[in-house]
C-alpha positions as CSV (number, residue, x, y, z in Angstrom):
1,X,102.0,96.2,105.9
2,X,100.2,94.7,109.0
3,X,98.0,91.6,108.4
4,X,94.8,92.7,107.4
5,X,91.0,91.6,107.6
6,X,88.8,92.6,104.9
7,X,85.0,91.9,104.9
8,X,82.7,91.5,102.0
9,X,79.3,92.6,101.7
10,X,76.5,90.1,101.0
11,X,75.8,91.1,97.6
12,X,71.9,91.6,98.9
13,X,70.3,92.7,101.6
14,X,70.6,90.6,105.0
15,X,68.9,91.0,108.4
16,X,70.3,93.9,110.1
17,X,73.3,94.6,107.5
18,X,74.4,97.8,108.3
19,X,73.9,97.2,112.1
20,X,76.8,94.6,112.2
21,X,78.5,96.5,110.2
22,X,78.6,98.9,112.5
23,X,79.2,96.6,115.0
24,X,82.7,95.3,113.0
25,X,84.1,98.4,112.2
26,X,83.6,99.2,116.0
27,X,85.2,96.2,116.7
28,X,88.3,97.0,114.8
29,X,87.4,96.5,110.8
30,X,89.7,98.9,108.7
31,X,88.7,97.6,105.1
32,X,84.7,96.6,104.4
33,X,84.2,95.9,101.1
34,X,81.3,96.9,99.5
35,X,80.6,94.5,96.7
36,X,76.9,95.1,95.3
37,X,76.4,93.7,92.2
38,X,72.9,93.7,91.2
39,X,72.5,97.1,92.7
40,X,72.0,100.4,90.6
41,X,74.2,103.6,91.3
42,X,71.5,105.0,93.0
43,X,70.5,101.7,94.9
44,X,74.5,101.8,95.7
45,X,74.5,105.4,96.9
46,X,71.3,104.8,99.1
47,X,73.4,102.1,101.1
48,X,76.5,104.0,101.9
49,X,74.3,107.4,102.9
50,X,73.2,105.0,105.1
51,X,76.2,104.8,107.3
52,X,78.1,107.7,109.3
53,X,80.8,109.9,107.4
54,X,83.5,108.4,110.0
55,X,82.5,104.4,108.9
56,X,82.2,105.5,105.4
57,X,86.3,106.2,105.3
58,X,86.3,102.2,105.9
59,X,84.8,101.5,102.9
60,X,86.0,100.4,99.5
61,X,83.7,100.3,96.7
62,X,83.5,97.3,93.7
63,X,81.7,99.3,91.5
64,X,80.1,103.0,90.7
65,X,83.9,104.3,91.7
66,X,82.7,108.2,91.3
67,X,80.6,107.2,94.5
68,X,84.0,106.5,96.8
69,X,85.5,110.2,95.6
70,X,81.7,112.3,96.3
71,X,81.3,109.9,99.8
72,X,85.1,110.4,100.8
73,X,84.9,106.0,100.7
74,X,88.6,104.6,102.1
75,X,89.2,103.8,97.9
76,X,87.9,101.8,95.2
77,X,88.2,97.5,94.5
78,X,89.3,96.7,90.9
79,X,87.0,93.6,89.9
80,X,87.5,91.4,87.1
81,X,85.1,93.0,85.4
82,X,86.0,96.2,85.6
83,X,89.8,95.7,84.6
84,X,88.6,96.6,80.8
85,X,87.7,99.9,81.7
86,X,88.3,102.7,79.8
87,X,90.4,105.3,81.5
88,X,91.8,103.1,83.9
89,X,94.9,104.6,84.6
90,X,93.2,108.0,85.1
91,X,90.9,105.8,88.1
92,X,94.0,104.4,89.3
93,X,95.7,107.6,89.7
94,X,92.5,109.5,91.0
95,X,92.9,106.7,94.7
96,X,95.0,106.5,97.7
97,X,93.6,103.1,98.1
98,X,93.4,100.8,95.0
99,X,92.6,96.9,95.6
100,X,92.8,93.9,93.0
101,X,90.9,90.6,92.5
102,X,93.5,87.9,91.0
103,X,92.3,84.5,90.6
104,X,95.7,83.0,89.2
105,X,99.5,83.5,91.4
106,X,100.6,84.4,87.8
107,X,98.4,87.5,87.3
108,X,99.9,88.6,90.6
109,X,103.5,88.6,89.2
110,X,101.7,90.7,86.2
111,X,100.7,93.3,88.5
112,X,102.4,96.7,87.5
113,X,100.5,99.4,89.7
114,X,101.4,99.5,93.5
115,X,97.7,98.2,94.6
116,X,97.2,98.5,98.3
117,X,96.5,94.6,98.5
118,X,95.8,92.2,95.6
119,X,92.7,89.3,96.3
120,X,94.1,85.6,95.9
121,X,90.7,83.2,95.2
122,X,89.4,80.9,95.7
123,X,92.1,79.2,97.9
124,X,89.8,77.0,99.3
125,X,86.3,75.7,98.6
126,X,84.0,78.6,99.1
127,X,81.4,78.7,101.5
128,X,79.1,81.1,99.6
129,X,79.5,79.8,96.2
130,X,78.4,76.1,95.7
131,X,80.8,74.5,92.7
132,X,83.8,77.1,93.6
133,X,86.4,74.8,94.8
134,X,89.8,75.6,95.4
135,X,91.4,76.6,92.3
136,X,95.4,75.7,93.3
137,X,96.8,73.6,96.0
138,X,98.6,74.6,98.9
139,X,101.8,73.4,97.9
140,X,101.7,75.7,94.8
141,X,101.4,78.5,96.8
142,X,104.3,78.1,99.1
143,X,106.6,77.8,96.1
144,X,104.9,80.3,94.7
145,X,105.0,82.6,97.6
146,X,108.9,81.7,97.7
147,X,109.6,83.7,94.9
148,X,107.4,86.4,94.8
149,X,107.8,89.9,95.7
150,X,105.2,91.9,94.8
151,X,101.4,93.3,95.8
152,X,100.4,92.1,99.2
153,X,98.1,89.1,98.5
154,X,95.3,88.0,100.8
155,X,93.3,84.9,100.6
156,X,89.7,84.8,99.5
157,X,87.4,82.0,99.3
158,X,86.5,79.3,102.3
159,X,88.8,81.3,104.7
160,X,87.4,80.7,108.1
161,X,89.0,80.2,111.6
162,X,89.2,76.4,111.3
163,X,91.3,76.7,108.0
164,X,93.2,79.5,108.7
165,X,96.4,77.5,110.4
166,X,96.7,75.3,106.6
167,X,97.9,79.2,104.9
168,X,99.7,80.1,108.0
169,X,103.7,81.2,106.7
170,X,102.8,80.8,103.2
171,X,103.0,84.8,102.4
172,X,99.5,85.8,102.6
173,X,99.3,89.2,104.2
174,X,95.6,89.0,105.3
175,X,92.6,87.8,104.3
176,X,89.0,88.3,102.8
177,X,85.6,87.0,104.0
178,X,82.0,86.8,102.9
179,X,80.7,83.3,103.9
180,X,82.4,83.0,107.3
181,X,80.8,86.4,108.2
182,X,77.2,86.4,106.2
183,X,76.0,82.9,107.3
184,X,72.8,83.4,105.0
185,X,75.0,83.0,102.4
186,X,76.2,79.3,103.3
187,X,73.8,76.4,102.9
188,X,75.1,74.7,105.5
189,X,74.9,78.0,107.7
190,X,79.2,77.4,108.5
191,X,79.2,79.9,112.2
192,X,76.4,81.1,112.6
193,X,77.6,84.2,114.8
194,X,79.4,85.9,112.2
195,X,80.5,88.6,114.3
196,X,82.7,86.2,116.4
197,X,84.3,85.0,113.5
198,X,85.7,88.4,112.7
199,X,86.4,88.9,116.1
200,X,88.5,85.3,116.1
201,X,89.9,85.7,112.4
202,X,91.1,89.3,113.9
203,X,93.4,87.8,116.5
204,X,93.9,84.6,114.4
205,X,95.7,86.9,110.9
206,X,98.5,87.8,113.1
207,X,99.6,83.9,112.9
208,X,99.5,84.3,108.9
């Protein structure tokens, strides 16, 4: 697969959220998560009416999966909590496009269904979440990525364009950001256009 760039939501509303949104997939976003987790179905549903049929087919959803098959959404993000699903093979089958979150290289080896991409994290200290450092060092991952063979991984957690060289030919196939785009998130407001970051992370992926 080509490298790929996935963007998170903020998990709550920021200032003029859907606009650059917009403005990314525009740009060239292909995979915009939408990761909600306090929100209700119909607090879910309200936010992707809010966006154009054609930018909705960018759009993978974390949770209330019946929304991505009655809004035509891009697929559907399997979260840690939601791995104990009931039915999950039926919602696995039901999905062109069927993500992961992984937080161990050994639950990636695990992985039996063909996901689209599988989410590595954190690999390094997160910029959204104080406390989350990174939970494996680089130098497990490149033997790690020596050996395996399976699910295209992409990084999550502290990815931004000043760290993005340190995971270059390791195996990651893409990445995933939150605080590098939503500085709101980040205490210490990391870049605080986060629209140029995608723009720079865009061009930087193809080095991965």
């Amino acid at each position: 697969m080509n490298k790929v760039v996935v963007v998170i939501s903020p998990p709550s509303a920021v200032n003029q959220e859907r606009q650059r949104v917009r403005e990314m997939i525009k740009a060239g976003l292909e995979y915009f998560h939408v990761r909600k987790p306090g929100y209700s179905r119909s607090a879910v549903e309200g936010y992707i009416s809010g966006f154009s049929p054609s930018l909705q087919k960018k759009m993978v959803l974390h949770h209330h999966y019946d929304l991505a098959e009655k809004h035509g959404l891009r697929g559907i993000h399997i979260t840690e909590k939601s791995k104990a699903m009931e039915g999950m093979d039926q919602l696995l089958a039901r999905h062109r496009h069927v993500s992961v979150s992984s937080h161990n290289p050994d639950e990636l080896s695990r992985l039996t269904h063909p996901y689209t991409y599988a989410f590595l994290s954190p690999v390094f200290k997160s910029l959204s979440k104080p406390g989350h450092d990174a939970a494996f060092s680089l130098e497990k991952l490149k033997i790690f990525f020596s050996l395996y063979r399976g699910v295209p991984v992409l990084a999550l957690g502290g990815v931004h364009p000043d760290n993005l060289r340190l995971i270059s030919g390791m195996g990651f196939q893409g990445v995933a950001l939150l605080g590098a785009i939503w500085p709101e998130l980040t205490g210490e407001q990391y870049g605080e256009d986060g629209f140029q970051n995608f723009l720079q992370m865009k061009e930087l992926v193809k080095t991965l």
